[in-house]
C-alpha positions as CSV (number, residue, x, y, z in Angstrom):
1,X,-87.8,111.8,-85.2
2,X,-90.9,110.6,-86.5
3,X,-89.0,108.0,-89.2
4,X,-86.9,106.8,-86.2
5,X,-90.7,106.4,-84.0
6,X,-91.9,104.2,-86.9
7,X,-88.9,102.1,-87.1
8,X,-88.9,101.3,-83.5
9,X,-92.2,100.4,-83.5
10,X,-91.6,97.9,-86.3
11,X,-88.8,96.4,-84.8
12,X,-91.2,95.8,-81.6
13,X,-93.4,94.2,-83.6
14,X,-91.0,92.1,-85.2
15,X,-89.9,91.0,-81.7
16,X,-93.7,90.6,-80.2
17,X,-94.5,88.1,-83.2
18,X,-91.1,86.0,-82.7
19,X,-91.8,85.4,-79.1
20,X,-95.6,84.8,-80.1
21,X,-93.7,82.1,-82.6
22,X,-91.5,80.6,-80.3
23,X,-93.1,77.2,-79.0
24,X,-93.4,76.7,-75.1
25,X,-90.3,76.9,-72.8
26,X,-87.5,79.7,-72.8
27,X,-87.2,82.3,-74.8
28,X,-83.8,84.6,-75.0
29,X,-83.0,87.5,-76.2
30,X,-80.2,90.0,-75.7
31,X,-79.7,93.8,-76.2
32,X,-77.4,96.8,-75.1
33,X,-77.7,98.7,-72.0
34,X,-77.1,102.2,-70.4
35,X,-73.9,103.4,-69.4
36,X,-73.4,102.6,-66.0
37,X,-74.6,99.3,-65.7
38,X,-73.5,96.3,-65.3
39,X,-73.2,92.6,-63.7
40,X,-71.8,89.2,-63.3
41,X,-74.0,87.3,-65.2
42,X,-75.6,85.4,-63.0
43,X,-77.4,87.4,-59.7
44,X,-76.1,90.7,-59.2
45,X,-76.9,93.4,-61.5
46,X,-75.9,96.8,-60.4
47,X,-76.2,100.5,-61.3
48,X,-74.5,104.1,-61.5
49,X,-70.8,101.7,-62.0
50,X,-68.0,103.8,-62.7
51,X,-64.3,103.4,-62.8
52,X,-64.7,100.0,-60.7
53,X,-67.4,101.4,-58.1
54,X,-71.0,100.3,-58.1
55,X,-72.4,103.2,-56.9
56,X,-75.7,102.8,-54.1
57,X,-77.4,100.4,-56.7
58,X,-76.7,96.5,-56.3
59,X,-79.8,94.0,-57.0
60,X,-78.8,90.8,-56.4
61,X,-80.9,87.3,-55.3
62,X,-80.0,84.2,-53.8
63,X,-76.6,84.2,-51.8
64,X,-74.1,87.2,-52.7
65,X,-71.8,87.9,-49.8
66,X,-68.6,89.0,-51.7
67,X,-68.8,92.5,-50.8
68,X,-64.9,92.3,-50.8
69,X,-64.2,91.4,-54.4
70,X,-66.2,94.8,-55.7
71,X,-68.1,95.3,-58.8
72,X,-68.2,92.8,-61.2
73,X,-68.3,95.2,-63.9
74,X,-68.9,93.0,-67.3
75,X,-70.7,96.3,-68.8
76,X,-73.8,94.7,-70.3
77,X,-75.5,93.0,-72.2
78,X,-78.9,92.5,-70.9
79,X,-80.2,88.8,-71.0
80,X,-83.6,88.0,-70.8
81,X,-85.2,84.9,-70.5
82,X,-89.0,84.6,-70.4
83,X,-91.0,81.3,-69.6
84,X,-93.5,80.7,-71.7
85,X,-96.3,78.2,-70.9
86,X,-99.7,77.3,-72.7
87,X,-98.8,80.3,-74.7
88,X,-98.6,83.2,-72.5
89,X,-95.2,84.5,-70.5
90,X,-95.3,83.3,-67.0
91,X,-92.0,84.3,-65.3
92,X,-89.2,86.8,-66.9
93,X,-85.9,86.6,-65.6
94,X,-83.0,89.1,-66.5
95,X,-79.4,88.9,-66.0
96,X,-76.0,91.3,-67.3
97,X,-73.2,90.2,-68.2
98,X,-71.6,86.3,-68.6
99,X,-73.3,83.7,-71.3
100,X,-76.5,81.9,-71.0
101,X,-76.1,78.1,-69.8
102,X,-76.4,75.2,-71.9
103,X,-80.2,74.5,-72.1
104,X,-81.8,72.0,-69.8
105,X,-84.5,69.4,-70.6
106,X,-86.7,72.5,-71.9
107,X,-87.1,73.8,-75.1
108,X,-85.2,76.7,-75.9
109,X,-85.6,79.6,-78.4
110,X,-82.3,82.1,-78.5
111,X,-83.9,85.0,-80.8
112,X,-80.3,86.4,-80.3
113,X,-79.5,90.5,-80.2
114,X,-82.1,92.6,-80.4
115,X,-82.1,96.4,-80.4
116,X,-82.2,97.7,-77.1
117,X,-85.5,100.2,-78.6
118,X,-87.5,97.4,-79.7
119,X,-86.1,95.1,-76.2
120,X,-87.9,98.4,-74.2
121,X,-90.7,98.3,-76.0
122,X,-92.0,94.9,-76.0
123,X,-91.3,94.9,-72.4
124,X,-93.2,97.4,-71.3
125,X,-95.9,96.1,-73.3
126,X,-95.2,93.0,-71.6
127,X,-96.0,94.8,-68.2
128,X,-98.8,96.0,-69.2
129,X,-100.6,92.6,-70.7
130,X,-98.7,89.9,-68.5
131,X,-100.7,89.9,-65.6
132,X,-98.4,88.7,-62.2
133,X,-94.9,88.4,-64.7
134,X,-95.8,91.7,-65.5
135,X,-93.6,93.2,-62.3
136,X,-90.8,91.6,-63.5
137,X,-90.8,92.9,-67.1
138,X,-90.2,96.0,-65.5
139,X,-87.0,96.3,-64.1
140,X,-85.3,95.0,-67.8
141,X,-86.8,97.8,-69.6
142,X,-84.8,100.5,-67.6
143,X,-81.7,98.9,-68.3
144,X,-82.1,99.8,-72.3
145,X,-79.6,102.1,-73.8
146,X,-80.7,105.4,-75.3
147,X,-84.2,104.8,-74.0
148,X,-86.4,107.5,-72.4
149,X,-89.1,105.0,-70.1
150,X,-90.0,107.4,-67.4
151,X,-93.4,108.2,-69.1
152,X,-94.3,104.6,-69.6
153,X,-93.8,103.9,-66.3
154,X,-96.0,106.9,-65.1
155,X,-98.6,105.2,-67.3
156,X,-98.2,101.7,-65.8
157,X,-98.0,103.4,-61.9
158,X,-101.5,104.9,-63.3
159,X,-103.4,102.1,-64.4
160,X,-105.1,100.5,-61.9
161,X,-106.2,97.3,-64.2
162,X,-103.1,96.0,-63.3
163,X,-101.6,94.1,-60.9
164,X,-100.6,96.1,-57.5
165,X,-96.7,94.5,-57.7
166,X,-96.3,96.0,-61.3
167,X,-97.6,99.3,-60.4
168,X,-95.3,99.4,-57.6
169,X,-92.2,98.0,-59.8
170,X,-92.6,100.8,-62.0
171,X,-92.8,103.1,-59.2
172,X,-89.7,102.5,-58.3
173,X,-88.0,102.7,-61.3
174,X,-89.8,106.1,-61.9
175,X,-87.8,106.8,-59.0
176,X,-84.4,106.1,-60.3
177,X,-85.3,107.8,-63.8
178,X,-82.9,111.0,-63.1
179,X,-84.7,114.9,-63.9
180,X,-87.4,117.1,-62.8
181,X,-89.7,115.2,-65.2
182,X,-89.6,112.4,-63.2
183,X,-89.8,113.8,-60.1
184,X,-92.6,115.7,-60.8
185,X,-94.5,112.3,-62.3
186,X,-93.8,111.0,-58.4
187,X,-95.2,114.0,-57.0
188,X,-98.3,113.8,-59.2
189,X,-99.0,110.5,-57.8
190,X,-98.8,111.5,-54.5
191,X,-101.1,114.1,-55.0
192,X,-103.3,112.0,-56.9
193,X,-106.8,110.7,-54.9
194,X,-107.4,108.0,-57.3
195,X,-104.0,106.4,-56.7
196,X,-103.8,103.8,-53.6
197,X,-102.4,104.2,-50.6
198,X,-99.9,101.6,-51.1
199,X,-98.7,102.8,-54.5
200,X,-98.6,106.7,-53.0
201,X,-96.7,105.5,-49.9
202,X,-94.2,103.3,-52.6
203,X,-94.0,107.0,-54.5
204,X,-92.9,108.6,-51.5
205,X,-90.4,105.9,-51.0
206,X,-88.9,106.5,-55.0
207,X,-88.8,109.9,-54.0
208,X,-86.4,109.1,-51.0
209,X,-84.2,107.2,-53.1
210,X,-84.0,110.1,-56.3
211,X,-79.9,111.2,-56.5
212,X,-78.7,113.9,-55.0
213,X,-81.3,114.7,-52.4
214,X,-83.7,115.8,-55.3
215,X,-86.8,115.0,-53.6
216,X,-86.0,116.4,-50.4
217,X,-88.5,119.5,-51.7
218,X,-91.4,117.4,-52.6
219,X,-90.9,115.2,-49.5
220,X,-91.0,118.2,-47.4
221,X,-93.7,119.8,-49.3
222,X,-95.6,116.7,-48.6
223,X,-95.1,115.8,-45.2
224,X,-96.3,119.4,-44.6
225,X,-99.6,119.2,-46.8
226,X,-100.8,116.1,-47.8
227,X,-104.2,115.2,-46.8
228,X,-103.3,111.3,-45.7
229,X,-101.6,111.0,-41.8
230,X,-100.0,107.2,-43.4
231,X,-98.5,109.1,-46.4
232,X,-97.1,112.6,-44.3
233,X,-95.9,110.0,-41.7
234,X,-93.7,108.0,-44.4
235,X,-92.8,111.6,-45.9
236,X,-91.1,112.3,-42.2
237,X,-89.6,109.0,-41.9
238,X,-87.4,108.8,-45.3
239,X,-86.7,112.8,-44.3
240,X,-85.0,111.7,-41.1
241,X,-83.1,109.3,-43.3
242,X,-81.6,112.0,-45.6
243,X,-79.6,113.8,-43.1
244,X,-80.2,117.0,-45.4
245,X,-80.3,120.5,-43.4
246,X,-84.1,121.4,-44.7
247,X,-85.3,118.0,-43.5
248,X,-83.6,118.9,-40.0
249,X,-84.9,122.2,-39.9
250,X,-88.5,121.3,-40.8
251,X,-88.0,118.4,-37.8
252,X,-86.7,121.7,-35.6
253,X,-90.0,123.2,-37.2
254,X,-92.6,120.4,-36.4
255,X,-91.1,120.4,-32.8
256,X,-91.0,124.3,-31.9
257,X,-95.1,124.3,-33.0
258,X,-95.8,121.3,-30.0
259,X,-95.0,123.1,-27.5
């Protein structure tokens, strides 16, 4: 465990220093992701595919209105492209699937393949030290085979040096990190005084979304008990989305005790 630790780390490392080398433009790199995802290559990435299906997980920008043709379903890898200008990442942009276009008038540094460990691992860092990019570094991260990233992103959710829109990314993506651990990381949050408003209310959102109906418990438990009205009120609201029978009967209970 601890020889495999220091190897990733040094592969990181590696990888931080040959972005820090690469001159000013694009710079690409590649690596494996999770089972289950997958994309077209070019703006749709989705999750939880299986046997053709692409489960309740489809990001996609710009224009995508084939709904009929399915999942694309090229199973990975993850492409990332980061803009680099004066020296510092400005925009990070990932894609699955397909081949990276010819480059354009700007430079362009293809660092190739990278281990999907060492791909994680700068990019969290990169959330952490990229300032308004730093959102965006987010979402890549997740995609990494055989990585475990729920604890960095409670880390990131938790520091409030950085930007709101990162915090909130990582939120999120706490939320689609399957298990009790990460559930539990959402609830702390919640429950947390130091923690905004925004970034609690963005929790109990993650929480909605968890597979399942796991956090129909902690959503009841906190639209029962949690000291912020804003907060209890967007507990009820993704309850009344869930259709589950304890949300209805707690509704049933809520009623009963106004009359």
């Amino acid at each position: 465990m601890i020889a495999s630790l220091v190897l990733a780390l040094a592969l990181q490392g590696a990888l931080a220093d040959r972005v820090a080398a690469a001159p000013d433009g694009d710079v690409r790199f590649s690596f494996a992701t999770r089972a289950g995802v997958c994309g077209n290559g070019r703006n749709v990435i989705s999750l939880e595919c299986d046997d053709g299906s692409c489960g309740r997980h489809r990001i996609s920008s710009g224009n995508y209105y084939d709904d009929d043709a399915g999942c694309p379903c090229e199973p990975g890898p993850a492409r990332v492209a980061l803009r680099k200008v004066g020296g510092r990442i400005s925009r990070v942009r990932t894609y699955v699937g397909g081949a990276w276009r010819p480059a354009g008038d700007a430079p362009v540094t293809d660092l190739g393949a990278v281990p999907a460990a060492a791909a994680a691992r700068y990019l969290l860092d990169l959330a952490h030290g990229a300032g308004d990019a730093g959102h965006d570094a987010v979402f890549p991260a997740v995609l990494a085979d055989s990585i475990t990233v729920w604890p960095d992103l409670l880390r990131l959710a938790r520091t409030t040096a950085l930007p709101r829109e990162t915090r909130r990314s990582a939120v999120f993506w706490l939320g689609q990190a399957a298990g009790e651990a990460a559930t539990h990381g959402l609830s702390e949050l919640v429950d947390d005084s130091s923690v905004e408003l925004e970034v609690k209310e963005s929790a109990v959102f993650a929480l909605s979304q968890l597979r399942h109906e796991e956090g129909v418990p902690t959503l009841i438990r906190i639209a029962r008990t949690n000291a912020s009205p804003s907060v209890r009120k967007k507990a009820l609201f993704w309850l009344g989305q869930s259709d589950d029978p304890r949300a209805i009967a707690l509704f049933e209970e809520i009623l009963t005790e106004k009359r």
